[in-house]
C-alpha positions as CSV (number, residue, x, y, z in Angstrom):
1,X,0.0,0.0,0.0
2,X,1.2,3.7,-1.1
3,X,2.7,5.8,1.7
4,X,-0.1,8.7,2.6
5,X,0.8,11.9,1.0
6,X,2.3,14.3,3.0
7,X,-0.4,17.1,4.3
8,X,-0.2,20.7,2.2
9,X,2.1,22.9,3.4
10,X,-0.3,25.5,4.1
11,X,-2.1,23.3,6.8
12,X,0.9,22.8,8.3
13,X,1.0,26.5,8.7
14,X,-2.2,27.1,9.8
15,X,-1.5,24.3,12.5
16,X,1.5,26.0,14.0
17,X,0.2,29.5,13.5
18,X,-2.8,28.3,16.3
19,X,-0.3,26.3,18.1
20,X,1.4,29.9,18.8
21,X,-1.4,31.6,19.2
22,X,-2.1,29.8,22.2
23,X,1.1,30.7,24.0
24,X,0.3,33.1,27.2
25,X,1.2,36.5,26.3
26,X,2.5,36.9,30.5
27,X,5.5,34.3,29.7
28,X,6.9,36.2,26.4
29,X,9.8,34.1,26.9
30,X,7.8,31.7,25.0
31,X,7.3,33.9,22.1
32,X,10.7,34.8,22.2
33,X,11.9,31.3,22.4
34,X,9.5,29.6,20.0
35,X,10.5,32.5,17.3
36,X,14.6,31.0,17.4
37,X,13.2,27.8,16.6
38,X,13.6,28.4,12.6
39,X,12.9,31.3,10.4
40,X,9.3,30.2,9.8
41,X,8.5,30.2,13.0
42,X,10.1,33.6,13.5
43,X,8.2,35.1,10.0
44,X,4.6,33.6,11.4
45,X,5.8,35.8,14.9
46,X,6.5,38.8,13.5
47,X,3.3,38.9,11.0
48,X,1.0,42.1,11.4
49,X,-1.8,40.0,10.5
50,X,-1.0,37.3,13.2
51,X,-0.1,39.5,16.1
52,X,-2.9,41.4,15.8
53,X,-4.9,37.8,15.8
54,X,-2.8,37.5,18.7
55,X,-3.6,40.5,20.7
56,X,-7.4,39.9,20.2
57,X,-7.3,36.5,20.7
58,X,-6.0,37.2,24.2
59,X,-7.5,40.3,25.2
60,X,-6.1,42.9,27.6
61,X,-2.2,43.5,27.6
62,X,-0.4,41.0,29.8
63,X,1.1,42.6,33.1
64,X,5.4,42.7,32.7
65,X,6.2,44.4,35.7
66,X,6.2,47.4,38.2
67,X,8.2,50.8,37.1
68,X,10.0,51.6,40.6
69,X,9.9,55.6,41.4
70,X,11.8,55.2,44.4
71,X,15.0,54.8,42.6
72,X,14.9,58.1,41.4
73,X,13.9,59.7,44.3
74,X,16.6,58.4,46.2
75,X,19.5,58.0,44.0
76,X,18.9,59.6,40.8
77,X,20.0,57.0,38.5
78,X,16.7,55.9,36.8
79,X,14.1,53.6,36.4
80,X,14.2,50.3,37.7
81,X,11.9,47.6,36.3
82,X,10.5,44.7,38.4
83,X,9.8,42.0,36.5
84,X,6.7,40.2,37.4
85,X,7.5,37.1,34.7
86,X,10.3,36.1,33.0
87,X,10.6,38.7,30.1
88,X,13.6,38.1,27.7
89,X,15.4,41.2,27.7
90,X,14.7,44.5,30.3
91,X,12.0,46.6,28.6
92,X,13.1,49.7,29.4
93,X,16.3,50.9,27.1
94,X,19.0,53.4,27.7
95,X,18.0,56.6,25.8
96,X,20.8,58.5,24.0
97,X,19.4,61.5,25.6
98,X,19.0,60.3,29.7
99,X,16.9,62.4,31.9
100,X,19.0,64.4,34.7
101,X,16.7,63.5,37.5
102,X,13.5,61.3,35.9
103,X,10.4,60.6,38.4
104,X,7.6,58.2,36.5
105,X,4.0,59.6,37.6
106,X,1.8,57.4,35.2
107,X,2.2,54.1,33.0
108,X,-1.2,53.2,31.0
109,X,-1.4,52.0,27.7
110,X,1.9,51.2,26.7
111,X,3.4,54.6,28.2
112,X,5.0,56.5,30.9
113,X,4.5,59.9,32.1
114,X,8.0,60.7,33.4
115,X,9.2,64.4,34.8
116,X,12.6,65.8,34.9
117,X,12.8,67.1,38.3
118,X,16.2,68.6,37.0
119,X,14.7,70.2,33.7
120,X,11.8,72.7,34.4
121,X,11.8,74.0,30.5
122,X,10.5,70.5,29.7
123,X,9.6,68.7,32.5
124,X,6.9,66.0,31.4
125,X,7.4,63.0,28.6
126,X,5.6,60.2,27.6
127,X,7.7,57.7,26.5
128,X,7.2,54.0,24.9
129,X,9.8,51.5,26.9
130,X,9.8,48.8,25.0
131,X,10.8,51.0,21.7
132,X,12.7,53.7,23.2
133,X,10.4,56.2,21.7
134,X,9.6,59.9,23.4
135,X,7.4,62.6,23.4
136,X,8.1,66.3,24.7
137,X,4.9,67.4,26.5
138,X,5.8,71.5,26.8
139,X,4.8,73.0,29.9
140,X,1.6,74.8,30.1
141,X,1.2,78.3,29.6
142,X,-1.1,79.0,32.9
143,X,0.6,78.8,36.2
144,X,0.7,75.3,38.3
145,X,3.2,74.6,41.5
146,X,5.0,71.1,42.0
147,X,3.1,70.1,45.2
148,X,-0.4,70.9,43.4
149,X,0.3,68.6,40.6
150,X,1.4,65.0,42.1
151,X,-1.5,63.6,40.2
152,X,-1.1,63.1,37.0
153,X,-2.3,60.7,34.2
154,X,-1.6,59.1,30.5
155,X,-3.6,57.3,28.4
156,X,-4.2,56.8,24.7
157,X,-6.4,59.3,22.7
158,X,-7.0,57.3,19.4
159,X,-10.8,56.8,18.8
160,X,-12.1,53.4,18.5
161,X,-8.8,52.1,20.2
162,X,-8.8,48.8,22.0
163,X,-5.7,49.9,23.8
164,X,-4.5,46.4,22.9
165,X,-1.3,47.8,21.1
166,X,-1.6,51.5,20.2
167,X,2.1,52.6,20.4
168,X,2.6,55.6,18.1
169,X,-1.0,57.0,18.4
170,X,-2.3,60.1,19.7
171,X,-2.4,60.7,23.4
172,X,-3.9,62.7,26.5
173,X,-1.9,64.1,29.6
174,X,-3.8,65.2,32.1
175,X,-2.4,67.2,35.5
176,X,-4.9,68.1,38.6
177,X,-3.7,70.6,41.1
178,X,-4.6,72.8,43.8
179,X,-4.7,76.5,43.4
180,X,-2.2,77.9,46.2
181,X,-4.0,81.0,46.5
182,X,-7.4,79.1,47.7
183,X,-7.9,76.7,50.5
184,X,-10.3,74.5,48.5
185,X,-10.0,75.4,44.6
186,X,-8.9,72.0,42.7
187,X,-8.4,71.8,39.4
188,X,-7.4,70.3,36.3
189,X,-6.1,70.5,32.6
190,X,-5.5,68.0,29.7
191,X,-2.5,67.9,26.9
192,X,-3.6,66.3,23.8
193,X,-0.7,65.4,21.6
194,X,-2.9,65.5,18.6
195,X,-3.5,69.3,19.1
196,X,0.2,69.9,20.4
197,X,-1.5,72.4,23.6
198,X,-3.1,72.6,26.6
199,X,-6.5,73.5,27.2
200,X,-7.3,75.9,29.9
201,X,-8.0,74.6,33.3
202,X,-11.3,74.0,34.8
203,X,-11.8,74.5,38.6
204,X,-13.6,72.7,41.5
205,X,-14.4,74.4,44.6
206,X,-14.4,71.1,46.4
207,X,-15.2,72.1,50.3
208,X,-17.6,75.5,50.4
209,X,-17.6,75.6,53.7
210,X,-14.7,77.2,55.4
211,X,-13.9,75.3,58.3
212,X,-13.2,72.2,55.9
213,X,-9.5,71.4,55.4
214,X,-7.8,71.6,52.1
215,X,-8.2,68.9,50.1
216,X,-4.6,67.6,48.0
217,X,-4.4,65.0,45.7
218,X,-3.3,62.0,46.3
219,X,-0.2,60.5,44.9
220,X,-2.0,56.9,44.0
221,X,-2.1,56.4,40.1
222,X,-5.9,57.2,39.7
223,X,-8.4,54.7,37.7
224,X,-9.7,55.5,34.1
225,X,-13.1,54.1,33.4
226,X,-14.2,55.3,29.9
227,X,-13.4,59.3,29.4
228,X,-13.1,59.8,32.9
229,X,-10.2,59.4,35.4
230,X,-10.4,59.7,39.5
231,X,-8.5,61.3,42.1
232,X,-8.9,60.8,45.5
233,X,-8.7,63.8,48.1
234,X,-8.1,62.1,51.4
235,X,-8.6,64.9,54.2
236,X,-12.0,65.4,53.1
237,X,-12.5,61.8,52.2
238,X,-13.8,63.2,48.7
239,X,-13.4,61.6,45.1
240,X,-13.6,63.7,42.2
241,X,-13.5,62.9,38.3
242,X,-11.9,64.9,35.1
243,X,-14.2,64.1,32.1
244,X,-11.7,64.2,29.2
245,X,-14.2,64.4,26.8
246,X,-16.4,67.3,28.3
247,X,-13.5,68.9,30.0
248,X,-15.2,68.7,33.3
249,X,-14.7,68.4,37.2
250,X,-16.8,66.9,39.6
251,X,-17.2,65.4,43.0
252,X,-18.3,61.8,42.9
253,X,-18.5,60.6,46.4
254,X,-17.1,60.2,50.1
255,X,-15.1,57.2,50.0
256,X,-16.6,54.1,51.7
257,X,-17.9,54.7,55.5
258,X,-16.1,53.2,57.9
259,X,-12.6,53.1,56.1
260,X,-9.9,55.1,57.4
261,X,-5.8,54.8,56.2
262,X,-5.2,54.5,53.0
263,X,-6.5,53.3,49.7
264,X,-6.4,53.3,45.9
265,X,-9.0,53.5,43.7
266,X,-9.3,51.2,40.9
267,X,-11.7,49.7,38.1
268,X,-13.4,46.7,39.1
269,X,-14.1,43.6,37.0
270,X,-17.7,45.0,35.7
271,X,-15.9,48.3,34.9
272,X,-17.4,50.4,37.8
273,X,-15.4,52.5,40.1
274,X,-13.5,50.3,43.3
275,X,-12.3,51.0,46.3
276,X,-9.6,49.1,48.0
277,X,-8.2,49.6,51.9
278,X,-6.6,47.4,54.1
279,X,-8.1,47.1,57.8
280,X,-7.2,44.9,60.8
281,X,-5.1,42.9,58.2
282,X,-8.3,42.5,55.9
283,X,-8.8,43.8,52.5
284,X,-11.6,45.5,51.8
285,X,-13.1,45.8,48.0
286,X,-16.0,48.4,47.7
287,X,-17.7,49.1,44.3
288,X,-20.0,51.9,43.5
289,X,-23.3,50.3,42.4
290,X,-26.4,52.4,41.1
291,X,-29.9,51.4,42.6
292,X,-33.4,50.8,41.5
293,X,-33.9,54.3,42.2
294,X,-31.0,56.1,41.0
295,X,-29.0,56.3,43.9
296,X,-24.9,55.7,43.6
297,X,-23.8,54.1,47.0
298,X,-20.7,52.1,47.7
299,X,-21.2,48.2,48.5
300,X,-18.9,45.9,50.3
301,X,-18.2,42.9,47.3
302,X,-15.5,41.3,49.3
303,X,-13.5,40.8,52.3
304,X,-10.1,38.9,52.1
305,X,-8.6,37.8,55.3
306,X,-4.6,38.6,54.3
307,X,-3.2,36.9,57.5
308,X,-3.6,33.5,55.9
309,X,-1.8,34.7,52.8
310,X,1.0,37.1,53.6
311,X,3.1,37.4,56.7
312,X,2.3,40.2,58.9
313,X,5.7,40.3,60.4
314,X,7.2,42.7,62.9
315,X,10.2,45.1,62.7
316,X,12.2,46.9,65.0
317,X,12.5,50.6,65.0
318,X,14.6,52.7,67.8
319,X,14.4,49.4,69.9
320,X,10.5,49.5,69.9
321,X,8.9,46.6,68.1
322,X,5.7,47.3,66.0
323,X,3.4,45.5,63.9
324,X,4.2,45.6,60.1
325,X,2.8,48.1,58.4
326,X,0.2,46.7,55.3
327,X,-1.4,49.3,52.4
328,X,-3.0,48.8,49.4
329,X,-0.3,50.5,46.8
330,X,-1.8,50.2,43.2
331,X,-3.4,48.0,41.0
332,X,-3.5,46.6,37.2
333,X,-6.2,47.6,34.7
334,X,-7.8,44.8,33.2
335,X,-5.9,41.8,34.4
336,X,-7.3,42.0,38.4
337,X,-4.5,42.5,39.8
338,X,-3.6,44.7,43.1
339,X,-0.3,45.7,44.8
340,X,0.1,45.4,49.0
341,X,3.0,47.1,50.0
342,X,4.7,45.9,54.0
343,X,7.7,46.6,56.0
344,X,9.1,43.2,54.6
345,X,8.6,43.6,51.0
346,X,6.1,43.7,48.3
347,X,3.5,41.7,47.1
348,X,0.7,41.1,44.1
349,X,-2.0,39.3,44.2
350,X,-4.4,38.0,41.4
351,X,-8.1,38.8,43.0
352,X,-10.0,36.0,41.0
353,X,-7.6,33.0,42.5
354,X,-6.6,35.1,45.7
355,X,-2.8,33.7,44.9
356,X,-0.1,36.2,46.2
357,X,3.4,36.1,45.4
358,X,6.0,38.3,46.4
359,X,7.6,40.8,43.7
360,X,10.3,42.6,45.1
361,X,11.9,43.1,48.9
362,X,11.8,46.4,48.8
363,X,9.7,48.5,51.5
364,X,7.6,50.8,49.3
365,X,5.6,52.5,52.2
366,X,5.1,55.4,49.5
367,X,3.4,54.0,46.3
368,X,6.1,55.2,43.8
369,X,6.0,52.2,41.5
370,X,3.6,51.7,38.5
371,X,2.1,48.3,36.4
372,X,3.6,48.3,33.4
373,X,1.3,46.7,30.9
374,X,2.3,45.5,27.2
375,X,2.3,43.2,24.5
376,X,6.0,42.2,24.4
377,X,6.2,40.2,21.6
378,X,9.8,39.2,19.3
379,X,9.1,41.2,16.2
380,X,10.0,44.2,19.0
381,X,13.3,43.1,20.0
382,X,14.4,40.9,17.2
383,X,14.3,43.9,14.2
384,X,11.9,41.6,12.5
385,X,9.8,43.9,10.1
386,X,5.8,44.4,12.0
387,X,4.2,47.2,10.2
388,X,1.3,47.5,12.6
């Protein structure tokens, strides 16, 4: 009996091409890996047409690791990237042109927001890590002052985007700050690349009554959920939103009742605004939910005892022993992921499975570090031609 044929060429194609479909976008490794295997391989992982299969196959970006601010604060000398997988080569490269004194504020959709504490002519850019690209944001033309503007944001401003890879697209900064010359007076102003400028700034007077202490924004990389982002004010336990698209300012709501310390606000799985605080070593999740008759009000979804999952240890300052100190310090759009920062190191932990891991031993009692989220796939480090 005659030998079967082999199959067509092409099927063998298409067989591998699903075969590497399927590999997790959080191990790139894999990709990087399976595209040394032979030049076929490599051409199938380098294809527009497949990576962009890829990217929708898989949907939001994969977390990679955790930009580290406190580097630069302390020593000057950079960024400092924490890898949360195995990623085949550090995703941030040297620039030809390094920043005398960088700080990162925001990392959303592929980018960083980094200031040059050192160069107050041009003190913002947004910069691509995996491709070394950067973008100049000028400063603007009305009149801000450094400790008015520690919250700050980045995001992609291409219409229609997925965000699942939109590297070279227009993009939105926007800067909230309080007015020194007012005790209450927030406000806030957006850069759009597309338009090169800054719009004016629109105010908030967030506390009418007198008596009520200033409210300054917090540090904490703020959630975006659509056209809006949030800011939290934490001495008068006020959240307020920027709608991009309206260029407007509002007050949402107190924060949670009940919760004191701090918190971070984040998006929750069903895309409505979170709440996350840590209290008597339990984490708290709240989500604003609308009722039957209209009425926004935050709801406990979830309680998570953190004593059986991370070690509350002790430490010993000036000879006095006390209990390790626990804070929620950030979270990861899209992928449910939050940060706890303690006196023995950091951890993440995945809220669907409730598995922790720790990420780094350093003591980030100030949430200076940011999720860096990407598609890190070969045709970016290998120079193989993606036109996407």
């Amino acid at each position: 009996m005659a030998a079967a044929p082999p199959p067509p060429h092409e099927l063998v194609d298409d067989v591998i091409s699903e075969i590497l479909l399927r590999l997790p976008p959080d191990e790139p490794q894999w990709l990087f890996r399976a595209a040394l295997v032979c030049k076929p391989w490599l051409r199938t992982l380098s294809d527009p047409a497949f990576l962009r299969r890829y990217r929708d196959f898989h949907g939001a970006p994969p977390l990679l690791g955790l930009i580290d601010g406190e580097r630069e604060i302390d020593t000057g000398q950079g960024p400092r990237f924490v890898p949360t997988t195995a990623v085949p080569a550090l995703p941030i490269p040297e620039s030809d042109a390094p920043f005398a004194f960088p700080w990162p504020f925001d990392c959303r959709h592929g980018r960083v927001l980094i200031r040059d504490l050192e160069n107050m002519g041009e003190d913002f850019h947004v910069c691509d890590p995996v491709t070394g690209d950067r973008h100049c944001v000028p400063q603007p033309e009305f009149e801000i002052h450094w400790k008015g503007y520690n919250a700050t944001a980045v995001f992609c401003a291409a219409a229609g985007c997925h965000h699942l890879d939109c590297r070279g697209g227009p993009f939105c900064v926007v800067i909230m700050f309080t007015d020194d010359h007012s005790e209450t007076t927030m406000s806030a102003a957006m850069y759009s690349s597309e338009l090169g400028a800054w719009r004016a700034p629109v105010t908030l007077d967030t506390a009418p009554d007198p008596e009520h202490h200033r409210g300054h924004v917090v540090y904490h990389r703020g959630p975006l959920i659509g056209d809006e982002i949030y800011f939290a004010l934490p001495p008068a336990a006020t959240i307020v939103k920027y709608d991009s698209a309206n260029n407007f300012l509002a007050v949402v709501k107190p924060k949670p009742p009940t919760m004191d310390g701090d918190f971070v606000l984040m998006v929750m799985e069903d895309g409505s605004l979170g709440f996350a605080a840590i209290e008597d070593s339990r984490l708290h999740l709240w989500s604003i939910r609308v009722s039957s008759e209209g009425t926004a009000e935050w709801v406990r979804c979830r309680v998570i005892d953190l004593e059986k999952m991370i070690t509350m240890a002790y430490a010993s300052v000036e000879e006095k022993t006390i209990m390790a100190y626990a804070s929620v310090s950030g979270f990861a759009e899209g992928v449910g992921v939050i940060f706890i920062s303690t006196c023995v190191g950091s951890f993440m932990m995945e809220l669907k499975s409730e598995r922790v891991r720790k990420v780094d031993t350093s003591v980030f009692l100030l949430p200076h570090f940011l999720s860096y989220m990407s598609f890190y796939t070969p045709d970016r480090l290998l120079g193989a031609p993606a036109d996407l």
